[in-house]
N, CA, C and O atoms as a printed pandas DataFrame, in Angstrom:
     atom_number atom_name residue_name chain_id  residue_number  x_coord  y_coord  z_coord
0              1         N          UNK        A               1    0.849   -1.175    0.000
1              2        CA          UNK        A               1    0.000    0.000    0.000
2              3         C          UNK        A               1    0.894    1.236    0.000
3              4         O          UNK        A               1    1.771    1.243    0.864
4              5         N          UNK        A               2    0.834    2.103   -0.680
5              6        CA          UNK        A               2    1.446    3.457   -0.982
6              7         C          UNK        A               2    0.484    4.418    0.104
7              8         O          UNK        A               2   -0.738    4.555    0.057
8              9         N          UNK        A               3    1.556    5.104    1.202
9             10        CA          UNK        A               3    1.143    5.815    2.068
10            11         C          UNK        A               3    1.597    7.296    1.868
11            12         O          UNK        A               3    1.378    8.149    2.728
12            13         N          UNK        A               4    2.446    7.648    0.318
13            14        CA          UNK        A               4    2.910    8.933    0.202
14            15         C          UNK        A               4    1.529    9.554   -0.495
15            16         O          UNK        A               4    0.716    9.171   -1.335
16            17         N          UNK        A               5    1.717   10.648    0.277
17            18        CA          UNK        A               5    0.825   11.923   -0.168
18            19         C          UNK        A               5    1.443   12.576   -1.312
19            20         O          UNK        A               5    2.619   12.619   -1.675
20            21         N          UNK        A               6    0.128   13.192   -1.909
21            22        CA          UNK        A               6    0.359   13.859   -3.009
22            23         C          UNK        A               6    1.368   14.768   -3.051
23            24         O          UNK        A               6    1.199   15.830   -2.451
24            25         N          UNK        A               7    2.540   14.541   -3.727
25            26        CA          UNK        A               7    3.462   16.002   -3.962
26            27         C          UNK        A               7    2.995   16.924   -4.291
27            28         O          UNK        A               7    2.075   16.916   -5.108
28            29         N          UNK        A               8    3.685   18.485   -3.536
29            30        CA          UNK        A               8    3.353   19.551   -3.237
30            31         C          UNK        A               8    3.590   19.570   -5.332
31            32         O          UNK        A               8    4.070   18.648   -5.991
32            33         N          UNK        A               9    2.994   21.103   -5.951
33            34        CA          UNK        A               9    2.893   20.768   -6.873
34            35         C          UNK        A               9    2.512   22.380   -7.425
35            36         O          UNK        A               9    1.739   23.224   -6.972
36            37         N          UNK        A              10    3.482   22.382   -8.683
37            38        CA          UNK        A              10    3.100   24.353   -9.220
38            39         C          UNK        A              10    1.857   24.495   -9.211
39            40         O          UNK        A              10    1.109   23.758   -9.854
40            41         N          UNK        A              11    1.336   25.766   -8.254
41            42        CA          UNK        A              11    0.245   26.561   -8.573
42            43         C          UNK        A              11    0.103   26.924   -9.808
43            44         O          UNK        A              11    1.056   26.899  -10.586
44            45         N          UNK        A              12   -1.093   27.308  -10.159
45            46        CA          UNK        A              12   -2.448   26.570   -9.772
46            47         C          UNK        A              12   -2.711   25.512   -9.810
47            48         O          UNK        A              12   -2.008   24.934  -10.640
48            49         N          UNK        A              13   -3.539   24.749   -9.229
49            50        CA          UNK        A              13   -4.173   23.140  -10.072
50            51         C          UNK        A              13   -5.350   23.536   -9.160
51            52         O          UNK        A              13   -5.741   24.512   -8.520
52            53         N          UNK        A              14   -5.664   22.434   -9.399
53            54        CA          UNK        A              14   -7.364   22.440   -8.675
54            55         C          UNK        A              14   -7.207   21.028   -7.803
55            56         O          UNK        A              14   -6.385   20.127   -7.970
56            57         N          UNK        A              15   -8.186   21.132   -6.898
57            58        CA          UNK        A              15   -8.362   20.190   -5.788
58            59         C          UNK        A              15  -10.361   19.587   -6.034
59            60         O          UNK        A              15  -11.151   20.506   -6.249
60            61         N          UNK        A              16  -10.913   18.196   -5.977
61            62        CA          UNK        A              16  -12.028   17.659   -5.947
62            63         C          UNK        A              16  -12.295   17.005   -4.500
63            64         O          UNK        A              16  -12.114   15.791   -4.408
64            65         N          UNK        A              17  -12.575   17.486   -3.737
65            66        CA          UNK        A              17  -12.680   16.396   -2.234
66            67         C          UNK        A              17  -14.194   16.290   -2.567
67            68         O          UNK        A              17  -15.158   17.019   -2.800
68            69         N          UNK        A              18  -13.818   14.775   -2.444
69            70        CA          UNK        A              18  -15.130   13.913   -2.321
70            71         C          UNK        A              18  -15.112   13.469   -1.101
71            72         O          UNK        A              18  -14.180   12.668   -1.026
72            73         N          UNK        A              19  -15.709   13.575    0.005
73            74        CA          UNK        A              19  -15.952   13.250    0.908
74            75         C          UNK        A              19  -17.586   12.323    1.285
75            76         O          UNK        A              19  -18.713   12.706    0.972
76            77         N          UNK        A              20  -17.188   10.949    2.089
77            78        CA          UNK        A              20  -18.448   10.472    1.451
78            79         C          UNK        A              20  -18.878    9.560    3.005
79            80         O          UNK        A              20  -18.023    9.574    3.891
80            81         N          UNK        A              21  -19.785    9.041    3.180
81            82        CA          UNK        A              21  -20.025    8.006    4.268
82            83         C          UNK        A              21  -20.868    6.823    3.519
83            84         O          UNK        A              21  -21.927    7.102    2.956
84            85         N          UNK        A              22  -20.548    5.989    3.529
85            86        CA          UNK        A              22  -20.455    4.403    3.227
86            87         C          UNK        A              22  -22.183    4.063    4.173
87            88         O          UNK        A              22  -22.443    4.399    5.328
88            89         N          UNK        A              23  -22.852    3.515    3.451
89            90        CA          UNK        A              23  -24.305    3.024    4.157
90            91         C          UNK        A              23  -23.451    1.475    4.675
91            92         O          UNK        A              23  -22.741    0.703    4.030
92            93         N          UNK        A              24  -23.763    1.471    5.675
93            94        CA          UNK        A              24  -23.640    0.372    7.235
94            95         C          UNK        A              24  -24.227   -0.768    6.804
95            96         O          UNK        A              24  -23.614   -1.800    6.529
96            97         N          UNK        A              25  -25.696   -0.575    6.719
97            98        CA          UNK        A              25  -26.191   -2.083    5.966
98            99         C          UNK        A              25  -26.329   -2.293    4.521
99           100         O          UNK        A              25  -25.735   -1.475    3.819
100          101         N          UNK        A              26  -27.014   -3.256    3.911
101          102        CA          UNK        A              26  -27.251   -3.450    2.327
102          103         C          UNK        A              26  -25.501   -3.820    1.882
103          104         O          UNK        A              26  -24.420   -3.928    2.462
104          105         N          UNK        A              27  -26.024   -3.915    0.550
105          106        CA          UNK        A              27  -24.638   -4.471   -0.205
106          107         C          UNK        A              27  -23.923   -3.747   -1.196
107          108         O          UNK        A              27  -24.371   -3.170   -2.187
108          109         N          UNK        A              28  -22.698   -3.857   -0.780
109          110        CA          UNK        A              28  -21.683   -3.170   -1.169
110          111         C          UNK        A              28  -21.242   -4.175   -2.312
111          112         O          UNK        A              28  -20.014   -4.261   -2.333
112          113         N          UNK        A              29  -21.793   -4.875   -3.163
113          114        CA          UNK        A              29  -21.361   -5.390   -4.220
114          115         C          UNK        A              29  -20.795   -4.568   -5.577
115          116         O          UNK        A              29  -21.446   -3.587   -5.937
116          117         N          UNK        A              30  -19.729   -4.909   -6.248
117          118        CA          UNK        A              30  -19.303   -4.199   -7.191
118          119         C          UNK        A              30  -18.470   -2.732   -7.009
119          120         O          UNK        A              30  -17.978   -2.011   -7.877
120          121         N          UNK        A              31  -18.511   -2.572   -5.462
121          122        CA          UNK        A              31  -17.981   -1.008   -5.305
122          123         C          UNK        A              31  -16.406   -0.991   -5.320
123          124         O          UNK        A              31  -15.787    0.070   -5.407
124          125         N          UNK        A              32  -15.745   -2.304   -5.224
125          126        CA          UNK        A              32  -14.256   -2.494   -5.115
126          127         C          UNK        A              32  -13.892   -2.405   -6.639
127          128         O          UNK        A              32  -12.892   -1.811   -7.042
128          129         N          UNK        A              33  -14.788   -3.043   -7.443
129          130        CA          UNK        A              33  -14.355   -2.935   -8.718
130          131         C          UNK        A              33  -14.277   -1.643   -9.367
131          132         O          UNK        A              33  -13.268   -1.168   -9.889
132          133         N          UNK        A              34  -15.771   -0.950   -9.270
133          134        CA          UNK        A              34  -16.028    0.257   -9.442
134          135         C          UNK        A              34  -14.798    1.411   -9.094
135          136         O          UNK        A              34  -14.377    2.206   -9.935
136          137         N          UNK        A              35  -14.399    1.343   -7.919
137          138        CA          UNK        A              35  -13.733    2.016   -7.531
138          139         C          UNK        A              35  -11.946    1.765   -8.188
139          140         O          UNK        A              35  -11.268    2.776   -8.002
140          141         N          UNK        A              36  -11.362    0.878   -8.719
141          142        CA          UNK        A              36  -10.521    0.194   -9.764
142          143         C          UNK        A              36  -10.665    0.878  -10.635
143          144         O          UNK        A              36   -9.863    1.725  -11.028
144          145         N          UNK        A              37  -12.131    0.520  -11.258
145          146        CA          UNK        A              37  -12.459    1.234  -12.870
146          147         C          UNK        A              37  -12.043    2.442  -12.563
147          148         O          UNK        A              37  -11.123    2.785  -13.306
148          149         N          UNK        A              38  -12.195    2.855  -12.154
149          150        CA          UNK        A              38  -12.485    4.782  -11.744
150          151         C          UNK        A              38  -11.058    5.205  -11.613
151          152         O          UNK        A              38  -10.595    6.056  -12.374
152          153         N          UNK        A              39  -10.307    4.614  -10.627
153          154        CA          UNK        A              39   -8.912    4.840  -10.819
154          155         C          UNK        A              39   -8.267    4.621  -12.162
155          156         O          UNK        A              39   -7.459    5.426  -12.626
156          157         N          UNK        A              40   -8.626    3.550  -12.761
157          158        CA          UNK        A              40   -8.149    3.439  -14.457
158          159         C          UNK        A              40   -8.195    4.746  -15.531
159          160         O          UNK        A              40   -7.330    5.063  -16.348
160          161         N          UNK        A              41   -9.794    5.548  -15.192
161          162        CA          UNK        A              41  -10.364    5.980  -15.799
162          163         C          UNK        A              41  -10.037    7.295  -15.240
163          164         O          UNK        A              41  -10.127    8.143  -16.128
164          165         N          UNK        A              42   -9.678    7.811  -14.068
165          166        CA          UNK        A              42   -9.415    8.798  -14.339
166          167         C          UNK        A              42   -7.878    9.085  -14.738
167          168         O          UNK        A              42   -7.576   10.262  -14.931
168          169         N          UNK        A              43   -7.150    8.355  -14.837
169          170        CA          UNK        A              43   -5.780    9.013  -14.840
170          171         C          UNK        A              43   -5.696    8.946  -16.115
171          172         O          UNK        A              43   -4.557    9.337  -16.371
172          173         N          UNK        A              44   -6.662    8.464  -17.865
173          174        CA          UNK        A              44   -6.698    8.646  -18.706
174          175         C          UNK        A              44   -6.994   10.462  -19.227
175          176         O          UNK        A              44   -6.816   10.968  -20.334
176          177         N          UNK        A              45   -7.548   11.164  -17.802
177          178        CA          UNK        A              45   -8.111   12.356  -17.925
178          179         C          UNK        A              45   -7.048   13.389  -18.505
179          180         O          UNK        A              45   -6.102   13.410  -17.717
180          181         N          UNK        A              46   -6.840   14.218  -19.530
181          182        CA          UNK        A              46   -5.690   15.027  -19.676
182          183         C          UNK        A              46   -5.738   16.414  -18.940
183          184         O          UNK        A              46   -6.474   17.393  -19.064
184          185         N          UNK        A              47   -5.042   16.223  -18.407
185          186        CA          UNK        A              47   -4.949   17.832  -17.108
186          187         C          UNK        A              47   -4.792   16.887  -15.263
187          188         O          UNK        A              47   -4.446   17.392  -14.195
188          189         N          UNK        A              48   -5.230   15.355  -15.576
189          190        CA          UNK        A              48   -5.218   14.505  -14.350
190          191         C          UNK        A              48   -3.871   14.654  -13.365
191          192         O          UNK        A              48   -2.783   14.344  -13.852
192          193         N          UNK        A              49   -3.934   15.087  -12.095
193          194        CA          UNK        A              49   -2.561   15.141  -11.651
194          195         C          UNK        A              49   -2.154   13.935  -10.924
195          196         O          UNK        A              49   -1.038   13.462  -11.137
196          197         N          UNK        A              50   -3.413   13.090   -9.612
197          198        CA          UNK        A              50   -3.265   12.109   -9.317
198          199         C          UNK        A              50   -4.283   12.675   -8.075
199          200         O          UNK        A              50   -4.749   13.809   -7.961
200          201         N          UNK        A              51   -4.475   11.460   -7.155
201          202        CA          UNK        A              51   -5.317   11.520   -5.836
202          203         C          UNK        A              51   -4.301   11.025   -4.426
203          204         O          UNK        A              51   -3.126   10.683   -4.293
204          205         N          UNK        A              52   -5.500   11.210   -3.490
205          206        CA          UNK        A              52   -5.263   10.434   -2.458
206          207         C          UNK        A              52   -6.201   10.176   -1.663
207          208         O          UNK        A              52   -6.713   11.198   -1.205
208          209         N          UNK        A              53   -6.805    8.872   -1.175
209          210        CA          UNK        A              53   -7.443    8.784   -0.551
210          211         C          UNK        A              53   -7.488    7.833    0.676
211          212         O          UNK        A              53   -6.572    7.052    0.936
212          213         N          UNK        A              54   -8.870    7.984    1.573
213          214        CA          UNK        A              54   -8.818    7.509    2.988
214          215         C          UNK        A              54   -9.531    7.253    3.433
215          216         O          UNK        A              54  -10.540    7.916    3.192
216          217         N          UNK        A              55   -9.665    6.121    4.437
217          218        CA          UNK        A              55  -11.515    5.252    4.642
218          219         C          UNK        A              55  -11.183    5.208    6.659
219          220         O          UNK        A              55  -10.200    4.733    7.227
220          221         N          UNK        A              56  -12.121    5.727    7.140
221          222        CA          UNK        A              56  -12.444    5.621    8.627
222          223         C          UNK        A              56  -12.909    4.151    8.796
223          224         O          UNK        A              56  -13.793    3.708    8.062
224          225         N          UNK        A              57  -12.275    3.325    9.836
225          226        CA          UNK        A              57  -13.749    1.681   10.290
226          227         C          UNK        A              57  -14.966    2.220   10.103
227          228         O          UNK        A              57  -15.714    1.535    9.406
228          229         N          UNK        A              58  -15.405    3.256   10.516
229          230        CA          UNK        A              58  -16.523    3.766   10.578
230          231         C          UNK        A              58  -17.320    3.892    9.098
231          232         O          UNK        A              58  -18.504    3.763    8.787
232          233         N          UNK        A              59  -16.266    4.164    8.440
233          234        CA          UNK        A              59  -17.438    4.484    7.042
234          235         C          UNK        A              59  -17.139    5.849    6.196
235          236         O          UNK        A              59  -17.494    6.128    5.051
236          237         N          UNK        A              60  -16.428    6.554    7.062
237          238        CA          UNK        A              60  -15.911    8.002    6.252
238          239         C          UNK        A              60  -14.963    8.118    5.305
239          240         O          UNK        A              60  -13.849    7.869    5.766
240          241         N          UNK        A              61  -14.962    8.391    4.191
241          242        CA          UNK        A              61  -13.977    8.306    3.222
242          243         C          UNK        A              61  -13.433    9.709    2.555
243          244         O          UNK        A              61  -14.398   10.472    2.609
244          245         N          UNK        A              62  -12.802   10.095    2.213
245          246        CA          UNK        A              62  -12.407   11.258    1.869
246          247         C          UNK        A              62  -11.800   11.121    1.135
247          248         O          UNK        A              62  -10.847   10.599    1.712
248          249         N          UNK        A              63  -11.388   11.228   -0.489
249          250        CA          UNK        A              63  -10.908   11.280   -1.890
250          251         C          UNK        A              63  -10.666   12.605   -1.909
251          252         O          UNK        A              63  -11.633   13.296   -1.591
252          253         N          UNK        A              64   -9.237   13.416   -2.305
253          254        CA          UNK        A              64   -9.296   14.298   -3.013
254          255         C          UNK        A              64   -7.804   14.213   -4.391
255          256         O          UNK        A              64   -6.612   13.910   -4.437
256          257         N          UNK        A              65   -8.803   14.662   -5.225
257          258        CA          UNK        A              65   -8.056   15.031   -6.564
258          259         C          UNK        A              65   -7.524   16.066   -6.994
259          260         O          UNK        A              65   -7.873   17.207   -6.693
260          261         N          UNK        A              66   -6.360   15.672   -7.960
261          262        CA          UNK        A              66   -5.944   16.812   -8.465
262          263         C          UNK        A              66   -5.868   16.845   -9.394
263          264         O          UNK        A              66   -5.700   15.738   -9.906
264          265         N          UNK        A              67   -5.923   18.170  -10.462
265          266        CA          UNK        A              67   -6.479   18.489  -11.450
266          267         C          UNK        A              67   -5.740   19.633  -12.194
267          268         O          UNK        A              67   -6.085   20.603  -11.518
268          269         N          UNK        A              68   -4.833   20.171  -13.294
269          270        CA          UNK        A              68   -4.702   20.947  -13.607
270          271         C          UNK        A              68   -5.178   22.450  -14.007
271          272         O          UNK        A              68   -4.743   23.584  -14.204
272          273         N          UNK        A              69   -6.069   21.874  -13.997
273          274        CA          UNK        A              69   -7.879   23.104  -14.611
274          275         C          UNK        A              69   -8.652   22.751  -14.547
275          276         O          UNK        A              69   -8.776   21.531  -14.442
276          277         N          UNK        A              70   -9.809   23.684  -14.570
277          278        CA          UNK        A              70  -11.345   22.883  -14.520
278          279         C          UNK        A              70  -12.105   22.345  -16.038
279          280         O          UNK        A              70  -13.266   21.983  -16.230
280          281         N          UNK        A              71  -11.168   22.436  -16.811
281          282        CA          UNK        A              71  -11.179   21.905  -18.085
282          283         C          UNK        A              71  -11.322   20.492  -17.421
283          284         O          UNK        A              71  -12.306   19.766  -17.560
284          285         N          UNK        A              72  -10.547   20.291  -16.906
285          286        CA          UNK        A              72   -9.854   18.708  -16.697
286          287         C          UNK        A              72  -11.193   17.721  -15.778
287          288         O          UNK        A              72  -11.719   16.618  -15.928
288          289         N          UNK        A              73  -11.326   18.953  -14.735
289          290        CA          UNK        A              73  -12.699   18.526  -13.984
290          291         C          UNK        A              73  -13.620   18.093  -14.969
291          292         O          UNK        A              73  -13.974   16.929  -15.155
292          293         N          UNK        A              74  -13.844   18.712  -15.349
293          294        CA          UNK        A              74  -15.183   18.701  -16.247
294          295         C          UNK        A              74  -15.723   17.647  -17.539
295          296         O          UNK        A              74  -16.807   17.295  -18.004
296          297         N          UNK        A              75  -14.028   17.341  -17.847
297          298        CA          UNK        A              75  -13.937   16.058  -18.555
298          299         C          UNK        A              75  -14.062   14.691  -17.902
299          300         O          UNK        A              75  -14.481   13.651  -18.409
300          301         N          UNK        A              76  -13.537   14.947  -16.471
301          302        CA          UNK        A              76  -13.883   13.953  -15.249
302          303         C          UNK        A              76  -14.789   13.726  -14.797
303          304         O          UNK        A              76  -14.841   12.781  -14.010
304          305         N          UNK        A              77  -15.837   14.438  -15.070
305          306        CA          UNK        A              77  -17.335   15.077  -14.636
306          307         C          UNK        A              77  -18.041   14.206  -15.725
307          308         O          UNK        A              77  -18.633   13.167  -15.433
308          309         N          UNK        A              78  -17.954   14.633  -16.849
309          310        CA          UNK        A              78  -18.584   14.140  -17.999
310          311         C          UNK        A              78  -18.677   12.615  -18.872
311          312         O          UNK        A              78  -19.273   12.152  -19.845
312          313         N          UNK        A              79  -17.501   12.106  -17.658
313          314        CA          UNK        A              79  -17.242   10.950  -18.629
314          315         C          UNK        A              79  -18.270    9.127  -18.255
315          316         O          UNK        A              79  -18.363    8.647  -17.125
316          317         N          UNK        A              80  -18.604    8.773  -18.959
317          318        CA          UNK        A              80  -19.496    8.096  -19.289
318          319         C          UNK        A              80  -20.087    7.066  -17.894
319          320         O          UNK        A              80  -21.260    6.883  -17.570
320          321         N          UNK        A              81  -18.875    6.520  -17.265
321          322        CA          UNK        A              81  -18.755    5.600  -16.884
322          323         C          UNK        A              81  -18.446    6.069  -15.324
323          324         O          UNK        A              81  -18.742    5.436  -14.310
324          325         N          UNK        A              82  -17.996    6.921  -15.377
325          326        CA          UNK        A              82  -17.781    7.727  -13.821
326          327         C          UNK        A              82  -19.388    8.079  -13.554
327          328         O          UNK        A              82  -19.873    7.698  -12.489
328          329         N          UNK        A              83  -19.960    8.576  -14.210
329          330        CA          UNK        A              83  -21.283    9.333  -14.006
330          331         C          UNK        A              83  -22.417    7.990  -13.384
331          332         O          UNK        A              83  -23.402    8.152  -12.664
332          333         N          UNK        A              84  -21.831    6.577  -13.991
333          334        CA          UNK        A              84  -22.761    5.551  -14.010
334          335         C          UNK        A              84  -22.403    5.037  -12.467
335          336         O          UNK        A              84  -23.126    4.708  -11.526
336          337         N          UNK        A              85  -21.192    5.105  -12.607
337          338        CA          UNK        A              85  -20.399    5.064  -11.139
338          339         C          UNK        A              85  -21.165    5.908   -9.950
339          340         O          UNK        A              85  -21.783    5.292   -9.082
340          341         N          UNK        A              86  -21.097    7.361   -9.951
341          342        CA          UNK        A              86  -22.096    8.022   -9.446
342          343         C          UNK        A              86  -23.289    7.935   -8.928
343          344         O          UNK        A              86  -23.649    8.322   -7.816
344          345         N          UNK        A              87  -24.221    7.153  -10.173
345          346        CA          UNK        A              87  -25.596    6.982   -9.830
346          347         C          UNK        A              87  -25.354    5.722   -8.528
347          348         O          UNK        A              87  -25.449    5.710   -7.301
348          349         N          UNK        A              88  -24.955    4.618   -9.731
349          350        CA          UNK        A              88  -24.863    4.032   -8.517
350          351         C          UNK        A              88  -24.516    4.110   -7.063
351          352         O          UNK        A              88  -25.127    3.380   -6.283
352          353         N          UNK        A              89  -23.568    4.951   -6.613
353          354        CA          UNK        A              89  -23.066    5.147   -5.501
354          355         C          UNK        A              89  -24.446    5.911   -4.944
355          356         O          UNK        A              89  -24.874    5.222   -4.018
356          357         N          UNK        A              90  -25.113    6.817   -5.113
357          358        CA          UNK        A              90  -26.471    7.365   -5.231
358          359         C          UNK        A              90  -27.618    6.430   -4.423
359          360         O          UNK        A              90  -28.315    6.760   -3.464
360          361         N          UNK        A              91  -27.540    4.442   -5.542
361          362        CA          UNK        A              91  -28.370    4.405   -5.551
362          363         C          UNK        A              91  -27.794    3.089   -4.016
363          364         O          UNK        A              91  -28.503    2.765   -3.064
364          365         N          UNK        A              92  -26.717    2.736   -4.229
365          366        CA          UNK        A              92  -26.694    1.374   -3.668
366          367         C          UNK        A              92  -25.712    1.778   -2.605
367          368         O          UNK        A              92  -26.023    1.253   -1.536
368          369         N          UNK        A              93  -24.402    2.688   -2.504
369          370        CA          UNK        A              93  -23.112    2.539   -1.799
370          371         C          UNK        A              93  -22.940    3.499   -0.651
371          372         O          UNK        A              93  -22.144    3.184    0.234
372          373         N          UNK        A              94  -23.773    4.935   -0.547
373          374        CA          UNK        A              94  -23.464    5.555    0.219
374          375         C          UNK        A              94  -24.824    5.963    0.909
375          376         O          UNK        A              94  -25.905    5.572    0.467
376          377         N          UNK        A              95  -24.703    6.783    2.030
377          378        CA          UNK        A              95  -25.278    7.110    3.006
378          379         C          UNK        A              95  -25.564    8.818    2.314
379          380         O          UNK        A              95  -26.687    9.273    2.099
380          381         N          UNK        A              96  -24.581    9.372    2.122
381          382        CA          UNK        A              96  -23.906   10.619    2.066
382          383         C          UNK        A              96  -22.901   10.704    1.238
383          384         O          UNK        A              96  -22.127    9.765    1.052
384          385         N          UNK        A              97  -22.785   12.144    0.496
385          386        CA          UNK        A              97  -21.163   12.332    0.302
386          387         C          UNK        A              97  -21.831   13.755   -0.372
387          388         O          UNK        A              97  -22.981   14.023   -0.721
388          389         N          UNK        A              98  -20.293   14.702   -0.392
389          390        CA          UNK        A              98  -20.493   16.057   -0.564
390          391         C          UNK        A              98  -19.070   16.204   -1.489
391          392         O          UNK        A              98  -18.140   15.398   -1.463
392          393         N          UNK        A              99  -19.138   17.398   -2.285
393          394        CA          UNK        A              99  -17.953   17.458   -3.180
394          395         C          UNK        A              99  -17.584   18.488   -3.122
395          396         O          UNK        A              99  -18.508   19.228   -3.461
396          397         N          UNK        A             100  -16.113   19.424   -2.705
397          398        CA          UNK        A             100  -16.149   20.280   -2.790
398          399         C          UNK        A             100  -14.871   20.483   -3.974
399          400         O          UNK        A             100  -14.129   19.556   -4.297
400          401         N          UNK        A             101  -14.790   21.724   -4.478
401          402        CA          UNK        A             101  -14.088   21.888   -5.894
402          403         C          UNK        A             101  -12.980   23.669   -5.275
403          404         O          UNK        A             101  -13.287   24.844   -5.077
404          405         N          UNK        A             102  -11.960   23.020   -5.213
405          406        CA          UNK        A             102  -11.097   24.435   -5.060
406          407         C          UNK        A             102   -9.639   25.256   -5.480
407          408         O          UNK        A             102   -8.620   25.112   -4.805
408          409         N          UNK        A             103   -9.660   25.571   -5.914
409          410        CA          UNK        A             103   -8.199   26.249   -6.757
410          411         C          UNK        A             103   -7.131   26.311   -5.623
411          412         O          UNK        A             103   -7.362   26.785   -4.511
412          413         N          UNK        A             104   -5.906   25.770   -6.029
413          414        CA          UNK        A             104   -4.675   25.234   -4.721
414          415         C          UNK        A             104   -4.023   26.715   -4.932
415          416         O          UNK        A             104   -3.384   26.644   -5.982
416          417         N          UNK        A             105   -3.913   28.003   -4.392
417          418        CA          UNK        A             105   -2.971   28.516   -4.144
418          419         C          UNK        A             105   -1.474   28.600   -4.071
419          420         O          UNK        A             105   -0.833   29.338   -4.819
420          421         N          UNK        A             106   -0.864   27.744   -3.052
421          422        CA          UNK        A             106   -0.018   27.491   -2.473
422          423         C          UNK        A             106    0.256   26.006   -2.354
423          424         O          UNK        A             106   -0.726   25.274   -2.230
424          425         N          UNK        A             107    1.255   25.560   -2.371
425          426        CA          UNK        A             107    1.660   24.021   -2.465
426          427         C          UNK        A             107    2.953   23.693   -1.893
427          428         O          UNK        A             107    3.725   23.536   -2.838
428          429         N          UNK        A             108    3.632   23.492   -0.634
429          430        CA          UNK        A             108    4.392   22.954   -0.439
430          431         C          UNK        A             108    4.292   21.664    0.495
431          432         O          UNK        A             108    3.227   21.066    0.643
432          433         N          UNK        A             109    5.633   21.231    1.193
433          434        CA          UNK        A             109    5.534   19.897    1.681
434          435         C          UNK        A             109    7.019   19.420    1.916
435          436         O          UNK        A             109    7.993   19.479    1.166
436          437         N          UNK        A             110    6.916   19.057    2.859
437          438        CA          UNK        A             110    8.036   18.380    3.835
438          439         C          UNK        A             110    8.019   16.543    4.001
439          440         O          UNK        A             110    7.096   15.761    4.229
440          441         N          UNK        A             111    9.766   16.305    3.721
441          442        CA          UNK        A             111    9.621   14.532    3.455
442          443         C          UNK        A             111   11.259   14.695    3.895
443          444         O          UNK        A             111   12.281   15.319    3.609
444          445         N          UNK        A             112   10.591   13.399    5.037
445          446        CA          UNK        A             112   12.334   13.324    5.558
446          447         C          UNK        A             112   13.321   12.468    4.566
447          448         O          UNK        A             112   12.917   11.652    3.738
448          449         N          UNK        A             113   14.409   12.738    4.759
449          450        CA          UNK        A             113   14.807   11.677    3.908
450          451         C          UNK        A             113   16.467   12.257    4.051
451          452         O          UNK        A             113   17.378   11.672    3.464
């Protein structure tokens, strides 16, 4: 498992936090795959910088992306199979989840070594 965080990275880019809570009962079938596809599929995105993400026992998950422009979003937004991804998560996988979309200012970062 890869525990490095996203490198700090030239301003601007954009940031996607998906932040989400996982429904407790019912079935979580297909969401491991789904979530595979999606990683496949987005790093085909052009402007894609990369993610990182993180799951509580509890159920809290927090994804955020990075993005060169909102060109890039928007192609990430639009694309066929993410969106189907979506519903579903909608209809079968989550409890909750909220997205917020924000332009990175500033970017640095500290790594011992």
């Amino acid at each position: 498992m890869d525990i490095t965080p996203f490198a700090a990275h030239e301003p601007p880019c954009y940031t996607v936090v998906f932040t989400s809570v996982r429904r407790q009962e019912g079935d979580a079938e297909g969401y491991g795959e789904a979530s595979l596809r999606m990683d496949e599929l987005v790093r085909d995105v052009p402007g894609f910088l990369g993610y990182e993400s993180a799951r509580t026992p509890g159920g809290l998950g927090i994804t955020v992306g990075y993005f060169r422009d909102e060109d890039a979003i928007r192609a990430w937004q639009r694309n066929a199979e993410h969106r189907s991804a979506q519903q579903r998560g909608r209809d079968e996988w989550y409890d909750s989840y909220t997205v917020h979309v924000a332009r990175v200012e500033r970017s640095y970062g500290f790594e011992r070594g």
